[in-house]
N, CA, C and O atoms as a DFTB+ gen file, in Angstrom:
428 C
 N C O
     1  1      26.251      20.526       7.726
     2  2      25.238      19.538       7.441
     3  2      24.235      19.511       8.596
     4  3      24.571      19.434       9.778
     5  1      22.972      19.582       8.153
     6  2      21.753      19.510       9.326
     7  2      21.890      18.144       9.976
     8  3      22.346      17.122       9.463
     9  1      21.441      18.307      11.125
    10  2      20.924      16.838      11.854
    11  2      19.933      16.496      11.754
    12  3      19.200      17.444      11.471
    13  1      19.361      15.484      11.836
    14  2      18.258      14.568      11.563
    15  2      17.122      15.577      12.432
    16  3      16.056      15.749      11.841
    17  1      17.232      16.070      13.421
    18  2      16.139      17.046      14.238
    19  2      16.166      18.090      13.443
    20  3      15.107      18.342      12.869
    21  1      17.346      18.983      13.178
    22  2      17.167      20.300      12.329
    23  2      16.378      19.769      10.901
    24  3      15.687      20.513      10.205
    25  1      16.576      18.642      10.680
    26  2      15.833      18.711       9.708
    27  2      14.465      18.027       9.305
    28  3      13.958      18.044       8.183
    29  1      13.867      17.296      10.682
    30  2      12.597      17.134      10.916
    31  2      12.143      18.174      11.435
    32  3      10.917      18.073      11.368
    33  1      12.451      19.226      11.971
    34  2      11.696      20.474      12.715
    35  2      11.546      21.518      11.340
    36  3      10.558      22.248      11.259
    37  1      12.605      21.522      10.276
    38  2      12.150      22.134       8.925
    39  2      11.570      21.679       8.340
    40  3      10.941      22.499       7.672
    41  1      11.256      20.424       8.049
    42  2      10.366      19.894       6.987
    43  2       8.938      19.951       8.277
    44  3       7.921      20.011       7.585
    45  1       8.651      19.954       9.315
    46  2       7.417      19.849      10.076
    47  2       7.038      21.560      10.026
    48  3       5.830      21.791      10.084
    49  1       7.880      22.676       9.934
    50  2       7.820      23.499       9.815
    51  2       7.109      24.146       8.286
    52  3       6.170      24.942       8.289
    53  1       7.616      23.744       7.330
    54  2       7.298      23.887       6.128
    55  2       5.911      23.315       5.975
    56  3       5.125      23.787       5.154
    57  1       5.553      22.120       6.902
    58  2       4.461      21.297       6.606
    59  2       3.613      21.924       7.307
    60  3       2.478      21.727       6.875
    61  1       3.664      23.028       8.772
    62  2       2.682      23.619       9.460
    63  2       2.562      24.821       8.035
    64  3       1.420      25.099       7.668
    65  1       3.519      25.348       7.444
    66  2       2.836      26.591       6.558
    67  2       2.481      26.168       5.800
    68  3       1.608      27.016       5.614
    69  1       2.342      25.547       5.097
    70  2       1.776      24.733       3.507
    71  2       0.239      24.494       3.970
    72  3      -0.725      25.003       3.397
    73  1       0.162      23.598       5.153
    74  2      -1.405      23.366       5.570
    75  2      -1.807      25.118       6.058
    76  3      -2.870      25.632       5.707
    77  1      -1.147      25.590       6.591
    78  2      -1.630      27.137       7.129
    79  2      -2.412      27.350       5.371
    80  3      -3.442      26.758       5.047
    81  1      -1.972      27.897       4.840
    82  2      -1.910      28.084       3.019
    83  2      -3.317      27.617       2.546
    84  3      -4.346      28.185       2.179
    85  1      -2.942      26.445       2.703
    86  2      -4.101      25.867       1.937
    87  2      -5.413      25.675       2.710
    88  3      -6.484      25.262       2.264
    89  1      -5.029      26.163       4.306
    90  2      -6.613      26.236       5.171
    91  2      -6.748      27.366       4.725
    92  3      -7.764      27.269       4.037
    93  1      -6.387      28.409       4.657
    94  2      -6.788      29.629       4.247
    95  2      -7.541      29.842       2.611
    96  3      -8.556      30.468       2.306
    97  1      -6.704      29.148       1.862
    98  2      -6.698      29.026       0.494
    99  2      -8.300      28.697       0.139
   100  3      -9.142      29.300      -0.527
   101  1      -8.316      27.348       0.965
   102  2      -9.876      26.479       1.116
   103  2     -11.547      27.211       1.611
   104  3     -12.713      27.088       1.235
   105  1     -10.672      28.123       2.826
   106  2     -11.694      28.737       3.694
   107  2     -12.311      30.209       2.526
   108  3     -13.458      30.396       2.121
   109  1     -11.212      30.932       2.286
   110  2     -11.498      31.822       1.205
   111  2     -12.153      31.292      -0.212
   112  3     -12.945      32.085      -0.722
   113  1     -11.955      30.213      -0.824
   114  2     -12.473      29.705      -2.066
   115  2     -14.059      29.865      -1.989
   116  3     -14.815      30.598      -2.626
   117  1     -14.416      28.471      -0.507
   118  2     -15.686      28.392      -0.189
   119  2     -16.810      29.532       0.184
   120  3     -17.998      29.578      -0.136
   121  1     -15.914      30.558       1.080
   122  2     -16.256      31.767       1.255
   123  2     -16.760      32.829      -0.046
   124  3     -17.571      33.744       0.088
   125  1     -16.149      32.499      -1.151
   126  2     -16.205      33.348      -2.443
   127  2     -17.350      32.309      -3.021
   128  3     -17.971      33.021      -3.810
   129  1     -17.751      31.443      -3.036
   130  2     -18.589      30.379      -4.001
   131  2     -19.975      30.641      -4.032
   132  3     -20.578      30.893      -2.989
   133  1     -20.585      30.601      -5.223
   134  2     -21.862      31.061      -5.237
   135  2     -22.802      30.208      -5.010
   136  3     -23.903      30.449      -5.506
   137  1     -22.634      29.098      -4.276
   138  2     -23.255      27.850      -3.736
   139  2     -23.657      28.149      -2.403
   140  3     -22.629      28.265      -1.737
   141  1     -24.883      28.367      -1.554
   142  2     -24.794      29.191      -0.290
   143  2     -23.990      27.821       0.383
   144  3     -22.954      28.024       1.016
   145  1     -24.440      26.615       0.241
   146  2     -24.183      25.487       1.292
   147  2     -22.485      25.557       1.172
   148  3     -21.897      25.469       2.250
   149  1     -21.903      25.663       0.322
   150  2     -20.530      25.635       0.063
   151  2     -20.027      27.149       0.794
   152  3     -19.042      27.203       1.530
   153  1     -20.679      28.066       0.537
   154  2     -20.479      29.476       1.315
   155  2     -20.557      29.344       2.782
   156  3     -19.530      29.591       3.413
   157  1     -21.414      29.060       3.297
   158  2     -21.808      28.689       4.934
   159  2     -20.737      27.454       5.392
   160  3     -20.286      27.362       6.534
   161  1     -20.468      26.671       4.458
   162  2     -19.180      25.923       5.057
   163  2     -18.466      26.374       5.323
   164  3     -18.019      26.046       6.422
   165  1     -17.721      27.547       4.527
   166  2     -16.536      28.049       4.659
   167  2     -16.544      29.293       5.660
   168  3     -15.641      29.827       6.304
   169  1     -17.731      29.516       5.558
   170  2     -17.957      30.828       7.123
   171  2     -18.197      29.577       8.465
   172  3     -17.314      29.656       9.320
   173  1     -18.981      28.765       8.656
   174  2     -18.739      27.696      10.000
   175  2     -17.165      27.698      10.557
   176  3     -16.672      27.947      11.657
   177  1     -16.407      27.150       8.781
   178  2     -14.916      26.844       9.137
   179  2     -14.623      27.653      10.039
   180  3     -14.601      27.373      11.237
   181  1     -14.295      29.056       9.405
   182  2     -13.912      29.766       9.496
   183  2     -13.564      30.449      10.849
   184  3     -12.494      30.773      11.366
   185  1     -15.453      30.594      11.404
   186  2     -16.087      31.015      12.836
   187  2     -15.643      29.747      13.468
   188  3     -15.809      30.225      14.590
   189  1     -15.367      28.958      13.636
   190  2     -14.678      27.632      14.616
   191  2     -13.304      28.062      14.674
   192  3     -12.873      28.372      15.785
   193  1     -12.580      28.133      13.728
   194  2     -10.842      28.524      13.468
   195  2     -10.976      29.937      14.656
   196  3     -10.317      29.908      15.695
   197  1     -11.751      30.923      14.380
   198  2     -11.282      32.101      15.344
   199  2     -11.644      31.856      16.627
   200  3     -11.013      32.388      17.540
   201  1     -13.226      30.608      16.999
   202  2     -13.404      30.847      18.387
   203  2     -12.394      30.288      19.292
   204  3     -12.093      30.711      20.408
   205  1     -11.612      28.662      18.273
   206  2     -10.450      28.138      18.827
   207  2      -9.382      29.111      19.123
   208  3      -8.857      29.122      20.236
   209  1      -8.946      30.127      17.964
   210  2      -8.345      30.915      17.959
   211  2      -7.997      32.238      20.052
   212  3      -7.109      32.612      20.818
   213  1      -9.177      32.289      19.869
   214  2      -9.564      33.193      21.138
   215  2      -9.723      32.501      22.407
   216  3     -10.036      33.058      23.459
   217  1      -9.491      31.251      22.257
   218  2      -9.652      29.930      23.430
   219  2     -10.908      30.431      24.028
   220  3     -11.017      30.983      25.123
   221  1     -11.931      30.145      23.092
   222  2     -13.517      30.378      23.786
   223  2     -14.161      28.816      23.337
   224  3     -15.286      28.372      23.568
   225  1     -13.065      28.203      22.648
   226  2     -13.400      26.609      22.953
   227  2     -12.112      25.948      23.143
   228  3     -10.975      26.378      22.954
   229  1     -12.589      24.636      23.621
   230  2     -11.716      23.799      23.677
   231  2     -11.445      23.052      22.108
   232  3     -12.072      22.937      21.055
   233  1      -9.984      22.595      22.711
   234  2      -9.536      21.558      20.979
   235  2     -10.306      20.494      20.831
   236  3     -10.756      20.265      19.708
   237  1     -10.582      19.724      21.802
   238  2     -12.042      18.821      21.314
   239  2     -13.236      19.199      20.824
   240  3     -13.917      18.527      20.049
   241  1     -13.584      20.569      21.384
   242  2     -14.436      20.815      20.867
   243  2     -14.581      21.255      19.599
   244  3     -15.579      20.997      18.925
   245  1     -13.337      22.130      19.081
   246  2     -13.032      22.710      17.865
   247  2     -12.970      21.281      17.075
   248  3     -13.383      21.419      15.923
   249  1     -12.595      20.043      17.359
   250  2     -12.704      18.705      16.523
   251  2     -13.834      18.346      16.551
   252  3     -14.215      17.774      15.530
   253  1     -14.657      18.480      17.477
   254  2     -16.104      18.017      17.107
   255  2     -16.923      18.797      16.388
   256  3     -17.744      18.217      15.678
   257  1     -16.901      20.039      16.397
   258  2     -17.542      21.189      15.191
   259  2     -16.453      20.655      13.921
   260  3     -16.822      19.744      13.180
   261  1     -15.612      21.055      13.812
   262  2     -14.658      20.415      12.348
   263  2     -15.827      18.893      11.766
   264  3     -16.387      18.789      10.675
   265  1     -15.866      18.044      12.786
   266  2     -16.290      16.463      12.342
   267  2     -17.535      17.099      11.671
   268  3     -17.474      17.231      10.448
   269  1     -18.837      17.578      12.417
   270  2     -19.810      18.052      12.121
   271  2     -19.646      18.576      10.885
   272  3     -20.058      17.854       9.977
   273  1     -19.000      19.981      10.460
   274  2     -18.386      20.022       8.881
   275  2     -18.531      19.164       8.141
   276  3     -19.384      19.042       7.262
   277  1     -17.790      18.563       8.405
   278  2     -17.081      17.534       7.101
   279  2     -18.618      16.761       7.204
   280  3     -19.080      16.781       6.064
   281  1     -19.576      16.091       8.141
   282  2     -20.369      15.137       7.925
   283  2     -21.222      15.892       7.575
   284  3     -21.925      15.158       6.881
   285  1     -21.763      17.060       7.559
   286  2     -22.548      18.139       6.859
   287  2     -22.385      17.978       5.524
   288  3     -23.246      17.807       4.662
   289  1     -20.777      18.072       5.391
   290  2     -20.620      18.345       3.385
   291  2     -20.744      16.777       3.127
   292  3     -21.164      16.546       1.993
   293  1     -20.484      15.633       3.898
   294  2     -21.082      14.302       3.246
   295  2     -22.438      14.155       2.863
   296  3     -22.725      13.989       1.678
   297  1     -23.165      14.193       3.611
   298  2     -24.651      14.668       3.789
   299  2     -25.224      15.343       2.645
   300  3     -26.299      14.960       2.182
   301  1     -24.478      16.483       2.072
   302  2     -24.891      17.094       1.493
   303  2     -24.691      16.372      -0.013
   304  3     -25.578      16.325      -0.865
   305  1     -23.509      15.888      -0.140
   306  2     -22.893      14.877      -1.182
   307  2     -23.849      14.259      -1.317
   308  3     -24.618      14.560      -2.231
   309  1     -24.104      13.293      -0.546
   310  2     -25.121      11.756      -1.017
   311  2     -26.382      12.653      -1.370
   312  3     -26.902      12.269      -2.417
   313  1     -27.028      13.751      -0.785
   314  2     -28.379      13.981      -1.700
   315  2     -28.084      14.949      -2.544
   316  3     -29.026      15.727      -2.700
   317  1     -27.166      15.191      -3.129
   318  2     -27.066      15.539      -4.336
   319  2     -27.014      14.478      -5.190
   320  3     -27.629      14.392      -6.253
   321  1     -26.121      13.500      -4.620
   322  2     -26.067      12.085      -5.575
   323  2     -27.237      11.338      -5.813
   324  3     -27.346      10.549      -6.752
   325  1     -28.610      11.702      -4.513
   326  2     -29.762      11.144      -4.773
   327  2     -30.169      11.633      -5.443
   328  3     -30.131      11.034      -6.518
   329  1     -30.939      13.144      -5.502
   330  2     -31.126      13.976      -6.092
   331  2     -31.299      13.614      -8.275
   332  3     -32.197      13.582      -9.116
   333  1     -29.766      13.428      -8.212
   334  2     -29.288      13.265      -9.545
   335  2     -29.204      12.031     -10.467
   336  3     -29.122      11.976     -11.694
   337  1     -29.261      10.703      -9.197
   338  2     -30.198       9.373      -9.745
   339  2     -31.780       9.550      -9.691
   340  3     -32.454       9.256     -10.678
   341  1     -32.202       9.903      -8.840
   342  2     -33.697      10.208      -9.089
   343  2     -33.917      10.944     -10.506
   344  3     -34.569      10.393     -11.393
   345  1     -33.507      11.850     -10.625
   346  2     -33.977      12.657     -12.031
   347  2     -33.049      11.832     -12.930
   348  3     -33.223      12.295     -14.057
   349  1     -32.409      11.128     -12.975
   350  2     -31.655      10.392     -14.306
   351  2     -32.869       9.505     -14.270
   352  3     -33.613       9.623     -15.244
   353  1     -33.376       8.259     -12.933
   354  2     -34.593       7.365     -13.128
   355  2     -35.785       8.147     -14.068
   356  3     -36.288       7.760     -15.123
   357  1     -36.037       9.341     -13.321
   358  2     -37.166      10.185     -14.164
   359  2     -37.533      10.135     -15.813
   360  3     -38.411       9.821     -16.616
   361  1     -35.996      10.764     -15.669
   362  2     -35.605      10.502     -17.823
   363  2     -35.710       9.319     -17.852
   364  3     -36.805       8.971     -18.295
   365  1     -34.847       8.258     -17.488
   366  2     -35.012       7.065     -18.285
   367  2     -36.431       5.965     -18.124
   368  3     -36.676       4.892     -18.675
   369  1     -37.144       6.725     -17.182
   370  2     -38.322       6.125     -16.921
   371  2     -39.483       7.101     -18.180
   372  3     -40.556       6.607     -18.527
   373  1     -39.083       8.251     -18.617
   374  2     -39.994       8.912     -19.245
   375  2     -39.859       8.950     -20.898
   376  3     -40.632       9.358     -21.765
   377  1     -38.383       8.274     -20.965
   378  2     -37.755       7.753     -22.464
   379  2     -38.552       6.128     -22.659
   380  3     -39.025       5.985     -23.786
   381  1     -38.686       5.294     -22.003
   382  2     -38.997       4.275     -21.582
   383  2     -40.489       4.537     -22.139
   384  3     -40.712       3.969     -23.207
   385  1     -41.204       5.050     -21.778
   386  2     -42.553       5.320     -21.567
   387  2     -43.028       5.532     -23.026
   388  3     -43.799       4.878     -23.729
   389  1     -42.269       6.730     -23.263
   390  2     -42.236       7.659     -24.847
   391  2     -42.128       6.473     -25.945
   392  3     -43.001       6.237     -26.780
   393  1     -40.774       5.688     -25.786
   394  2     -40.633       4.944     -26.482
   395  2     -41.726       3.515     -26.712
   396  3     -42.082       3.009     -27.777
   397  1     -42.060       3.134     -25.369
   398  2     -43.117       2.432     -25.405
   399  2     -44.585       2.672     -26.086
   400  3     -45.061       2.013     -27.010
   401  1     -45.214       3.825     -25.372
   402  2     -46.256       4.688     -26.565
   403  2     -46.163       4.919     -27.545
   404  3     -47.113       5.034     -28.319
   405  1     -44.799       5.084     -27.869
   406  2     -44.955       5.720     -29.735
   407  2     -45.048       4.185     -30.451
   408  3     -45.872       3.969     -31.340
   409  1     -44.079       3.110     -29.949
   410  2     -44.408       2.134     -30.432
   411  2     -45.683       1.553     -30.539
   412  3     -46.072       1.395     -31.697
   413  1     -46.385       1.218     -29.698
   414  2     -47.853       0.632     -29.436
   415  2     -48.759       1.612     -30.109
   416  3     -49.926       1.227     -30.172
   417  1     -48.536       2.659     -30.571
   418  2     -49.043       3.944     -31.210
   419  2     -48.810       3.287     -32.714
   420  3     -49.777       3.097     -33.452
   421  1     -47.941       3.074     -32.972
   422  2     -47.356       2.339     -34.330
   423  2     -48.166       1.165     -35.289
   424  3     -48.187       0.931     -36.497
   425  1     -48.915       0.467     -33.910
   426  2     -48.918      -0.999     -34.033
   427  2     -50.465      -1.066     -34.378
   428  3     -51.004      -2.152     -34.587
């Protein structure tokens, strides 16, 4: 029967390869995507993972490029989300309009 350490050092073990997996999994997806901004994420990742890799940065620093990432792809989120209320306002401002003219057109 394992001890409580043998078997927090396997399950922390299993939990370093699973995240190994799925950083890779993530970095390759984005890397393959025909979205450049989604492509260039996953090459940034990527180029941060090897310079940490080669200790040509520090781990803070490799966390402060990571943060930058992630607030890049937020960034990029909200003006897409603007983006996509603006042109929904557009339509419903140009349905609005249509509908208004054809009526008064009517009258």
């Amino acid at each position: 029967m394992a001890t409580i350490s043998e078997f927090l050092d396997a399950l922390l073990d299993e939990g370093k390869d699973f995240a190994r997996g799925e950083l890779k999994a993530v970095i390759r997806d984005a890397k393959s995507d025909n979205r450049l901004f989604i492509k260039h994420m996953g090459e940034l990742t990527e180029e941060f993972i090897e310079l940490r890799a080669l200790n040509k940065i520090s781990n803070l620093e490799f966390k402060n490029l990571m943060k930058d990432v992630v607030d890049l792809n937020k960034l990029q989120y909200h003006k897409l989300s603007v983006e996509a209320k603006t042109r929904a306002e557009k339509i419903s401002n140009s349905l609005s309009d249509l509908v208004t003219n054809k009526l008064l057109a009517l009258i």
